[in-house]
Structure formats: C-alpha cells, structure tokens
N, C-alpha and C positions, 0 to 999 in steps of 0.2 A: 452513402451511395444513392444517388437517384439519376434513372436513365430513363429514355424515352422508348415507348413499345411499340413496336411492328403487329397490330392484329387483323386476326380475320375475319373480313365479310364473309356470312353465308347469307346465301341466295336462295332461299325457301320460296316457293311458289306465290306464298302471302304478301310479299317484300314490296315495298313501296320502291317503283323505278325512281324515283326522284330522290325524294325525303335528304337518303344519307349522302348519295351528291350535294344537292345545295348544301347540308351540313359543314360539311369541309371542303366546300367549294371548285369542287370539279365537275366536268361535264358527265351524267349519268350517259353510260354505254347500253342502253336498252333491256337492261339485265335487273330481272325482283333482286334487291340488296334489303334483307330483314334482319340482319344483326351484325353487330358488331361484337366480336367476343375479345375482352380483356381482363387476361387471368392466368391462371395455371389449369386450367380442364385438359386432361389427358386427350380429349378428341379436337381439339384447336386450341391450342399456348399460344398465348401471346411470345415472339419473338426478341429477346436484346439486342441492344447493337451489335455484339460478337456473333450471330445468328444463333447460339444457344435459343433454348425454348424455355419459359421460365417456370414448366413443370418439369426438364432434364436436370435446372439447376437447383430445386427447392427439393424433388428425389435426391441430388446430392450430397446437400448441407442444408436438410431441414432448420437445425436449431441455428447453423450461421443466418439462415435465408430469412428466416419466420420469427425468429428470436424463442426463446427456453420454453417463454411462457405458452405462444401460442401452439408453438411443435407438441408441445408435450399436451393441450386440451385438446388437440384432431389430430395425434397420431402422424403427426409429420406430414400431414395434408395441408395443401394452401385452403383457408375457409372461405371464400366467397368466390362469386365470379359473378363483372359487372358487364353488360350490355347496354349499346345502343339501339333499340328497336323499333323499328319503323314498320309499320302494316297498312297495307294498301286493301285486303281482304280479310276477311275474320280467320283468326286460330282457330282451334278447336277448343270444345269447351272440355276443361280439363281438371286433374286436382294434383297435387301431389303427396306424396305420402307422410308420414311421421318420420323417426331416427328409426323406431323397432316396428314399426312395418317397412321399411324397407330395408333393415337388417334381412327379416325373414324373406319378405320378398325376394330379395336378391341371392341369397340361398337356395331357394326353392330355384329357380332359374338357373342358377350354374347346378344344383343337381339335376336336373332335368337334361342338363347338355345343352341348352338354346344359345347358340353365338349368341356373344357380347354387342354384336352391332345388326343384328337380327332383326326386320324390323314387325317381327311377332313377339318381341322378347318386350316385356313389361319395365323391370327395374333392371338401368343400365349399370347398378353401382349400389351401393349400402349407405347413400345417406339421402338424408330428407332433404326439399326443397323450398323451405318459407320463400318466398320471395315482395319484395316492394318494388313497385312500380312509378315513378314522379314525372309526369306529365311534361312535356318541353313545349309543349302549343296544346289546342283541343283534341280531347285524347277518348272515343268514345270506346266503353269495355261493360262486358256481363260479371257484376263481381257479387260472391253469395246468394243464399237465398234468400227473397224479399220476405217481408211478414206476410201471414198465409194469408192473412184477410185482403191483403193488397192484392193477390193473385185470384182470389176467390172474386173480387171486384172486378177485377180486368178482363175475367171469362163471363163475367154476368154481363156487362155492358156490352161484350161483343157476340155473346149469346150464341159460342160455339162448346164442342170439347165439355158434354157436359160430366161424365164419367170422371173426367180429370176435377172440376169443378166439385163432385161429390167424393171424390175421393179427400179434399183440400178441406171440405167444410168438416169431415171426422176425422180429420186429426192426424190423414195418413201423410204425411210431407213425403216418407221415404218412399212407403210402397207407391205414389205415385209416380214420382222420379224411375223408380225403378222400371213398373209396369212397362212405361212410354219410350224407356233408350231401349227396352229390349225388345219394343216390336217391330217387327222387319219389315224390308223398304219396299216391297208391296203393297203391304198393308194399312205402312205410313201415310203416303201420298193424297189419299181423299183428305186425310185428314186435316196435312198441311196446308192441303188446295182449298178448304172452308175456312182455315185461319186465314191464309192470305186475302182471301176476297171479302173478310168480315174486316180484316188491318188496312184496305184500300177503301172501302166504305165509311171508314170510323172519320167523324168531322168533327168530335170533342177536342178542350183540351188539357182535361184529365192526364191521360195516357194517348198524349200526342209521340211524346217520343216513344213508347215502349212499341205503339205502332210501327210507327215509321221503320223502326229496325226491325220488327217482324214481319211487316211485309218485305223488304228486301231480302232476309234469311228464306222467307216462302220461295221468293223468286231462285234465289240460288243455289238451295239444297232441297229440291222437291221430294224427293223421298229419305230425308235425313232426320231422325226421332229426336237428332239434336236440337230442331227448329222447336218442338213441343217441350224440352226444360228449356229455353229463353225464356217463355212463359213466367217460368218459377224465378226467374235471376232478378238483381236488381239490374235498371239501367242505368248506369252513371256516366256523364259527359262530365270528364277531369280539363280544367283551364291551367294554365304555366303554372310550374312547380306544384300542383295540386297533389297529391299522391293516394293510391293506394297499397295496404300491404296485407296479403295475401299467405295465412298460417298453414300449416298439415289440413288438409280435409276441407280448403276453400273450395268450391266449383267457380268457374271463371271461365269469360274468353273475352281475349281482346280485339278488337273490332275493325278501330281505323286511326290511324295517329303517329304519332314519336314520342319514346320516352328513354329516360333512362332509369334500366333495370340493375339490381342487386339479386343478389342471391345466396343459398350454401351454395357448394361447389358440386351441385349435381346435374346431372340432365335425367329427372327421373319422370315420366309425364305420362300421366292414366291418360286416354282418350275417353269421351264416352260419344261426341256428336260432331258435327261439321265439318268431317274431315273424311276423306278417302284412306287416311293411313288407320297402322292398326287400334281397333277398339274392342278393350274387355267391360265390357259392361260390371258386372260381378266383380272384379276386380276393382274396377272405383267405385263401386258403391260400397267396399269393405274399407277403406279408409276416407269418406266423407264425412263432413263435418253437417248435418242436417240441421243445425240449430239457427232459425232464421236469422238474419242480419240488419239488425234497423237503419247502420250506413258504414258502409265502407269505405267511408274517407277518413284519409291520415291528414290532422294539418303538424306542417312544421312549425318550430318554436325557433324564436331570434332566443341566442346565446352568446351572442357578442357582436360588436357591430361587425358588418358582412358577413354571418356566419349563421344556419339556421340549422338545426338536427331534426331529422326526424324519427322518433324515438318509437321503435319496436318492441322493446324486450326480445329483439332476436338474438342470439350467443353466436351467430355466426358471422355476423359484420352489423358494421355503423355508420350511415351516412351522413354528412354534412354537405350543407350549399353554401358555397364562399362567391358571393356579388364583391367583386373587384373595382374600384373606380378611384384605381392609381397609390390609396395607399396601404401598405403592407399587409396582410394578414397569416399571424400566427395561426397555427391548427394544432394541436395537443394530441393527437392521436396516436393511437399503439397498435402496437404488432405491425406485420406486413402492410402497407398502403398503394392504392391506386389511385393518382389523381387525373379527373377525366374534365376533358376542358370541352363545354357542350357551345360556349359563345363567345367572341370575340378571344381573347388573346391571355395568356396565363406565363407567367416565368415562377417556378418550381423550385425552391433548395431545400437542401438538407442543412437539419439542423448544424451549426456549427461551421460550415463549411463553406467557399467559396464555388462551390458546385454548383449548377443550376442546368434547367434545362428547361428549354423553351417550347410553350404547345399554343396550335390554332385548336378554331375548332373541334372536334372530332378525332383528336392526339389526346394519348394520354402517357404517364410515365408511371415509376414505380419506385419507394423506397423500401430498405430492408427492416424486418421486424426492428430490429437492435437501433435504426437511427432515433437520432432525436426527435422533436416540434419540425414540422416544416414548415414552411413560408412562403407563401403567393404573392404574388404582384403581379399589375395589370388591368386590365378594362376587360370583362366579361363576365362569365362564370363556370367555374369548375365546381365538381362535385369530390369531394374528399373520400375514398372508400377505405375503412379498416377494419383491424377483427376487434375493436374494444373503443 
C-alpha cells in the first residue's frame, strides 16, 4: 500500500508568507504558512484518499498499520512526525523533554486537571521530542550552548552584562541561564537596550554574526530575558541539506529559513524566551541539558548512490535524502514510512507492486509498516522517513 497525503498547514504567527507557496508552487494568499504537518499527531493527521485520517486508521490496526515490530516498541503509536517549516520570525527558544520527564510531566498535568490544549499546560502528551532538522536553503537557528569561554569572549569585547560575564567565568553556565529567563520584563529592558546598542556599535569580525542577530532580537523583543540566553547559544547558519539534530535537554530556536523537520510523535515544547505564549522558566530548566556544545552540526553520509543518512541514534525514526536524476532508487527501510518530495518530481512504489504514486514538490505519501523496499524515481529529491 502506498498512497498519497492530504496534510495540514498551520499558520503560526512566525510562518514565512511565501516560503511554502513557492515550495509547491502556488500563489501565497497573504497568510504566515509555518508548517507542514505529515503523520499521525492526534492534533493534525495527515488525511488518505478515503478522507480517513491516518491516526483514526493506525488507532484501528496498529499492528496491520505499523507492522508487529514497530506496534509493539511504542505501544501502537505512529513514531515520528515529519514537517516542512518555514520561519519568517524567530521561535522561541525552547527544549524539550526526555521519555521519563515527560512521562511524569504529563501526569503531573492531567493530575492537576489542566486541559489537554490549555495553552498554560506544559506537556501535551508522555513522550519525548528528539528532533532533526535538515536545512532546504540557508537556514539561520540558536542551537546549544556555546563553550563558556566563547561567551565569556563575546560579553568582554562588547563590554556589557557584566554580572552574566562573572557568573560564566565561575563556572556557573546554569545559575546564570537561570538568573536572566527569570527576570521580569521590567527589569529586562535597560538591560537588552545596552546589549543592543553595544550589537550595533560592534565593527569586528569575530562575532559578526552572533551580533547581527542580537541586535535584531534587541530590536524585537525589548523586554524579553530571551534576548539575554542568545548570548549563551551557539549561532549556526545551516547551507542545503546541512542538518542539525537536537536531543532531550537541547536549548534552541529557530530563526529564519526552511527545512524539513523529523521528529517523536510529540508536540511537547518548554518555552523559556521570545515568545508571547506560555513560559515556565523552572520547568525548562529541570530538563536542560547544560553541557556546552562545541558544534551542532549533523553531516549526512552517502550510503548508496543517491541516498544519504543521517545518522542519529534516535529509536524513533530515520532519515534518508534520495537525489533522483532519472534512475531508480531502492530504499530498505522499515516499519511505517513517509516519503516527502521537497524538489522537483518523485514517482513512489511499493515494494513488489505495480502501485505507485506520483508526488511534486511539497506532496508526500505513505507506506505500511508490513510493505517491502520502496522505490523512487524521478528528477529531485525526497526525503525517506521511517521508524528503523
């Protein structure tokens, strides 16, 4: 079985009006379009041709849907869920939890009574959110925390925020993160307004880029403590196919770009800054990962001619890049699959079969755990998603 999916754009405030028009080639209707959701998430399923939703049909016949293996590792859950996301303004900077922090998390919240779609409520669900991220053009994002000495560097040369600065040089990475989300947006504002005007003054080119985005963040969240951990983040500008991937306890936000996203099957998302929606401070900083990160780039590996992995160690899916240029490419992959055609043109079968289904751009389809190898062909490239 492999058919083609009806998914849904959400239209998040951050969404790039263009981006996922020109993608799959329609005129943008003046509306933020920030993701593409293709999957089984209880809060937007992707749709089949029968207008089933392909979380009413994997609830039905997990082990027909998913196959044995995978039904039986998550519980008759579909494991991943893949996006196309485009940002035209920064996310918030965010983390997400482990498997057993947001076991408890999510307990702790349905004992509490807080609606499921609440938007004070923390964990929407009981599993964790690794996620990777693979760049489709230049893709700029805050990912981990830099080496301290690099941040120690960047407040001395701009010679503000010296508190944060003496907090960095002992050693304290958390209690300083901590100190600064949690001071209130009163109090924030001198503070960000002498980062800003030290980030427009700065004519090195050291920390050209880490400026640049901090004076724009100054400009557009003046009283937001978020502005003050970019400080701490690394800056990374991702070029085509470039990836990052993003464990339990990553801090991160993404900035400006397209990509296409993987994930578990969650939507579980600590807020701590740049954002108007809700933020528990204390609550992301009880599953952050503080251990600095000297780079956060994933490079993919060639694995067969047109075929590149890149390799996670995540249990909850696996992606591959299939460059298409006319002839065939087998894919090996198991359990449930989603194949997402991000350029030019893809034709899709199931193993064995005379079956196929044809995707442009910004189309994707889906086989069932139990099918065979599939098979591509065409001029572009699709992204392979499965659980193994």
């Amino acid at each position: 079985m492999v058919v083609r999916l009806q998914n849904t754009i959400r239209d998040y405030a951050w969404g790039s009006r263009t981006a996922i028009p020109e993608l799959i080639g329609v005129e943008p209707d003046g509306r933020p379009q920030a993701e593409v959701w293709m999957g089984a998430h209880e809060s937007a399923p992707s749709l089949l041709p029968s207008g089933e939703s392909l979380f009413a049909l994997v609830s039905a016949d997990a082990v027909g849907v998913l196959g044995e293996e995978t039904a039986a590792a998550f519980d008759g859950r579909f494991p991943f869920l893949a996006k196309i996301l485009a940002a035209e303004q920064p996310l918030s900077i965010q983390a997400h939890p482990s498997r057993e922090q947001a076991v408890d998390g999510f307990a702790r919240d349905e004992a509490a009574g807080i609606p499921r779609d609440a938007g004070d409520r923390n964990y929407k669900d009981a599993w964790p959110k690794p996620e990777i991220l693979i760049a489709l053009g230049p893709f700029d994002a805050l990912v981990g925390f830099r080496p301290i000495a690099s941040s120690v560097a960047l407040l001395q040369t701009l010679g503000v925020l010296d508190e944060l600065r003496e907090l960095l040089l002992d050693g304290k990475l958390q209690e300083a993160f901590t100190s600064f989300m949690s001071t209130d947006r009163d109090a924030i504002r001198p503070l960000v307004a002498a980062l800003g005007e030290a980030c427009r003054a700065y004519e090195g080119a050291e920390f050209a880029l880490e400026t640049e985005t901090l004076a724009r963040l100054c400009d557009e969240f003046p009283d937001d403590p978020g502005v003050l951990a970019a400080l701490l983040l690394n800056r990374v500008r991702l070029e085509r196919f470039d990836a990052v991937y993003l464990p339990a306890g990553n801090v991160h936000a993404y900035l400006h770009g397209t990509g296409f996203e993987v994930m578990a099957n969650s939507d579980n998302v600590l807020r701590g800054g740049l954002t108007r929606k809700h933020v528990d401070v204390p609550e992301l900083v009880s599953v952050v990962d503080f251990e600095p990160l000297e780079s956060p780039l994933l490079a993919g590996t060639a694995v067969a001619p047109g075929v590149t992995e890149y390799e996670t160690g995540c249990e909850y899916f696996a992606v591959r890049r299939i460059d298409l240029a006319g002839t065939p490419v087998e894919v090996a992959a198991g359990g449930p699959r989603i194949v997402a055609c991000v350029d030019g043109s893809a034709t899709v079968g199931a193993g064995g079969t005379d079956e196929v289904v044809e995707l442009s751009a910004g189309q994707s389809a889906f086989l069932r755990g139990p099918e065979g190898p599939c098979t591509l062909r065409g001029s572009g490239t699709a992204f392979v998603v499965s659980a193994r």
